[in-house]
Each structure stands twice: as structure tokens, then as C-alpha cells.
VOBA-1610 file (N, C-alpha, C; in pm, whole numbers, padded with zeros to 5 digits, always signed):
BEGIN
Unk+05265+16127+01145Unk+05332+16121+01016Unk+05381+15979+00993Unk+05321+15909+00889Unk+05398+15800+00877Unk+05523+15806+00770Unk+05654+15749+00817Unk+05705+15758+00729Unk+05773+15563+00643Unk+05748+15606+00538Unk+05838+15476+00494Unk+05980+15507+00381Unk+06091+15405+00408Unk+06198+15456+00359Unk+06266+15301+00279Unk+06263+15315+00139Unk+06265+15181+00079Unk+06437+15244+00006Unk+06494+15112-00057Unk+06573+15116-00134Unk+06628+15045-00258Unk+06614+15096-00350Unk+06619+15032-00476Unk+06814+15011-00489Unk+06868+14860-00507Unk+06956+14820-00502Unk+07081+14894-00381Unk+07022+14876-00287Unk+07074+14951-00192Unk+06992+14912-00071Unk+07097+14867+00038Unk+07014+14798+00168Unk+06991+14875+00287Unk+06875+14944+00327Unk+06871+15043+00396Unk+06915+15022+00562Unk+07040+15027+00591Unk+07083+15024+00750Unk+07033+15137+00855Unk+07030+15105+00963Unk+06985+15179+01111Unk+07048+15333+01032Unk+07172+15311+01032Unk+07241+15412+01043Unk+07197+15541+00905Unk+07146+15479+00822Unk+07105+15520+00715Unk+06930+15598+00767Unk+06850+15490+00780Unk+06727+15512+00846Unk+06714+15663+00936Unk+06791+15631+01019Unk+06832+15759+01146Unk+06853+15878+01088Unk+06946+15830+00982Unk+06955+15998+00931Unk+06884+16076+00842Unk+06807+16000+00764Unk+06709+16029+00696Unk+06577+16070+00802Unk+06531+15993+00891Unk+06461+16027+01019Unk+06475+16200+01043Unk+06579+16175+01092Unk+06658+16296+01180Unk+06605+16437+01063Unk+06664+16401+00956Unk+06663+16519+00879Unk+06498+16576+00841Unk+06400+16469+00868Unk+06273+16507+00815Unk+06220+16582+00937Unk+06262+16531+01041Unk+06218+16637+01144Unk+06187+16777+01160Unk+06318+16811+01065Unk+06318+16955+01038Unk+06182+17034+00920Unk+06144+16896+00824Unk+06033+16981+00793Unk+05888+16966+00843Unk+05874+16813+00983Unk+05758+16848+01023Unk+05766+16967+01138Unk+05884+17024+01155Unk+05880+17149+01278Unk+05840+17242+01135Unk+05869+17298+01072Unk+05776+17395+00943Unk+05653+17345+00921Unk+05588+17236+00915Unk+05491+17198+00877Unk+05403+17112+00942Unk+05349+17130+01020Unk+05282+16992+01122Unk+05142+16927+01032Unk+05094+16924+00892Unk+05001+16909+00863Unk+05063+16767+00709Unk+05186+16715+00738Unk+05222+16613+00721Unk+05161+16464+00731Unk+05116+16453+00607Unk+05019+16313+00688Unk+05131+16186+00623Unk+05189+16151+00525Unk+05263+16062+00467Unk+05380+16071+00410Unk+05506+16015+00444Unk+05654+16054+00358Unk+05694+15910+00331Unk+05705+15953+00205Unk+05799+15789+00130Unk+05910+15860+00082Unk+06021+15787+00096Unk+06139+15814+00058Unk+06198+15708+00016Unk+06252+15702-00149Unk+06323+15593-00201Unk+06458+15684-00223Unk+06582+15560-00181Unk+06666+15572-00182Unk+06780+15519-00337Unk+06822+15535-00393Unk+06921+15418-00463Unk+07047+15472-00535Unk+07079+15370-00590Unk+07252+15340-00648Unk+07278+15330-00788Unk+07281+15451-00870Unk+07297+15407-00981Unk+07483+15401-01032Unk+07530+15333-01080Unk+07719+15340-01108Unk+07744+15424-01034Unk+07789+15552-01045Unk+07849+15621-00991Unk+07774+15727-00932Unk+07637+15752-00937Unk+07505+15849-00864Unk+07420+15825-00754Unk+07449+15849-00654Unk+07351+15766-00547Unk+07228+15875-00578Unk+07099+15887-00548Unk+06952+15909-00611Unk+06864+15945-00440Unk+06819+16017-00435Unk+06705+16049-00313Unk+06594+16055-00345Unk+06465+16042-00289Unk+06379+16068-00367Unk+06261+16102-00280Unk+06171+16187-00256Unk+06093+16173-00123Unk+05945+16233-00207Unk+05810+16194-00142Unk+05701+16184-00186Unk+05615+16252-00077Unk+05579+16362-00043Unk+05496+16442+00088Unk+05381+16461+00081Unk+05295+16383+00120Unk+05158+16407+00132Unk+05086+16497+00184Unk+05050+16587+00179Unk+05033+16669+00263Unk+04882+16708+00297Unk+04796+16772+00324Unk+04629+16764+00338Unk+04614+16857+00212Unk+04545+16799+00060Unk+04526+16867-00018Unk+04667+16908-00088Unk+04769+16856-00109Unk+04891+16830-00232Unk+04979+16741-00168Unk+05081+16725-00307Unk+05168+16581-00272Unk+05284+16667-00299Unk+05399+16703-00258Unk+05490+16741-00317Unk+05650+16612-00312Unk+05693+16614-00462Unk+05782+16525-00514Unk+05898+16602-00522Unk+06010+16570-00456Unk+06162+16609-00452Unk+06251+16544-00506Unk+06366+16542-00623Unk+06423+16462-00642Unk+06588+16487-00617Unk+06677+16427-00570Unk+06847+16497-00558Unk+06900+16382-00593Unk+06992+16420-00661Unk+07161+16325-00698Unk+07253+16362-00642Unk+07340+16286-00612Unk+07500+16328-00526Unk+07578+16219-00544Unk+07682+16209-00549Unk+07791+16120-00527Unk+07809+16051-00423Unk+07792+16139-00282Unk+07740+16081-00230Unk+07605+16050-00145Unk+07554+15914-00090Unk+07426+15931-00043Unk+07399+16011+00038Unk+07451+16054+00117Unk+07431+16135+00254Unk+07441+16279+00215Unk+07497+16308+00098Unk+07504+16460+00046Unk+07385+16480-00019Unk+07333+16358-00068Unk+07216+16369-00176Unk+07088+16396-00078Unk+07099+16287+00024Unk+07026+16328+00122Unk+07007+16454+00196Unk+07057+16527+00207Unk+07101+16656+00286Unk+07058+16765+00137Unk+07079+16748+00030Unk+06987+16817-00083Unk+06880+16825-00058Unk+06825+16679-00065Unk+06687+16659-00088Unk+06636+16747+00002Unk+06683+16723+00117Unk+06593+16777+00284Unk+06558+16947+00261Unk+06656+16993+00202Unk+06708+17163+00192Unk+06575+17196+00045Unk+06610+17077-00026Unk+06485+17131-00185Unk+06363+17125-00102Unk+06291+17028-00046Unk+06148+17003-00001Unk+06132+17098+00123Unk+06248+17147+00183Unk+06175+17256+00288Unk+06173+17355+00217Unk+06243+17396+00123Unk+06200+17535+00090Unk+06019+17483-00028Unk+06040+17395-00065Unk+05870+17367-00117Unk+05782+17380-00034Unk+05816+17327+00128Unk+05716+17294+00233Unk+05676+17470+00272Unk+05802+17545+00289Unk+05763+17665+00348Unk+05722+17757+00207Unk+05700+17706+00078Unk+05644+17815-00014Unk+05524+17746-00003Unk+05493+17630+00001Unk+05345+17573+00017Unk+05222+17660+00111Unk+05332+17678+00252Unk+05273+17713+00373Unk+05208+17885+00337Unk+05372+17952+00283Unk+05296+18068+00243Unk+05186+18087+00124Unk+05199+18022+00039Unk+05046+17998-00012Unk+04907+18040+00069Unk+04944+17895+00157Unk+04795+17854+00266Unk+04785+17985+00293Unk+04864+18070+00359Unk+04817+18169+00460Unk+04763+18278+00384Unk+04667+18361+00491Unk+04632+18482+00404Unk+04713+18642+00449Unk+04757+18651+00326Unk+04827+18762+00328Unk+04760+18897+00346Unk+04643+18918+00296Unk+04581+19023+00298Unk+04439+19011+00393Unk+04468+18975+00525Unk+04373+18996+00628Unk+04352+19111+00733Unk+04458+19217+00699Unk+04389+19301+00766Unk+04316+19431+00671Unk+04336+19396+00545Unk+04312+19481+00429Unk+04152+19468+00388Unk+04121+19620+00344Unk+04006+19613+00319Unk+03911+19535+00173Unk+03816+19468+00156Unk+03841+19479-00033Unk+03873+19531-00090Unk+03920+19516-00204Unk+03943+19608-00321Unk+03799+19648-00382Unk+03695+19547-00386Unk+03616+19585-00451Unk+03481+19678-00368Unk+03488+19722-00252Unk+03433+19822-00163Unk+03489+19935-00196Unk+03427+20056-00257Unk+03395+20144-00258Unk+03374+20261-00125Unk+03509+20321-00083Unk+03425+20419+00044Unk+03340+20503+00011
//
């Protein structure tokens, strides 16, 4: 998974990095088929902004959160894109594999 983590008027520190790190972890343990995460960060007056971009094999899914503060906004974001990551997943899977066709006739 590569990840990159930029910031628009806002200087991205270790300490910042780490936790954004930390928190994505949690959706490549739901999802191991993660190929790219960009995450822009920024500062508008009084709104800090999250923003993350998931590549995934065959869709991109885009998350966006506001908070007051960054680290709350962050902790949104993480909570909106896993529940995308795990409705994605149930998509993929097939639900009706032990079922017979519908369109067979006994």
C-alpha cells in the first residue's frame, strides 16, 4: 500500500503522519486489496478538512470530514471510509453461493 499524506496550508509533523498511519491500518486489516491512499490534510479559519482518496483494484473511493479539530476530523474520516471499505467488500462477495438458480426449473 503506498501511502502519501500532503497538506494544504498546514505542515505535516511526525506526530501528525503517525496518526494518520496508525489509523489506516485499521482499514487495510478489512481490506488487504488496497493498492494507493492519498490523504490531504488542511486549515481553513476555523475548519480543519481531511480528505483521503482509496484506490482500490477496480474503484477509487473519496472520503471527505470537517472538525474543529484535526485529529477529530481525522478519526471521522477513518470511521466514514471503513464503513465504505466494508460495504465495498460486501458487494465483491457472493452472497448467493450455495443457492440454486432461479432460473432452473426442477
Amino acid at each position: 500500500m503506498n501511502l502519501q499524506i500532503s497538506g494544504h496550508h498546514l505542515e505535516i509533523t511526525p506526530a501528525i503522519h503517525d496518526y494518520v498511519t496508525g489509523k489506516l491500518e485499521r482499514v487495510t486489516r478489512h481490506f488487504d486489496n488496497v493498492i494507493d491512499v492519498n490523504v490531504i490534510l488542511s486549515v481553513d479559519k476555523l475548519k480543519q478538512m481531511a480528505e483521503v482518496t482509496v484506490h482500490l483494484s477496480g474503484k477509487d473511493i473519496h472520503v471527505e470530514a470537517a472538525e474543529e479539530d484535526l485529529y477529530a476530523a481525522i478519526d471521522s474520516l477513518v470511521d466514514k471510509l471503513d464503513r465504505q471499505i466494508q460495504k465495498h467488500k460486501q458487494k465483491l462477495q457472493d452472497h448467493h453461493r450455495g443457492e440454486k438458480p432461479s432460473h432452473e426449473v426442477e
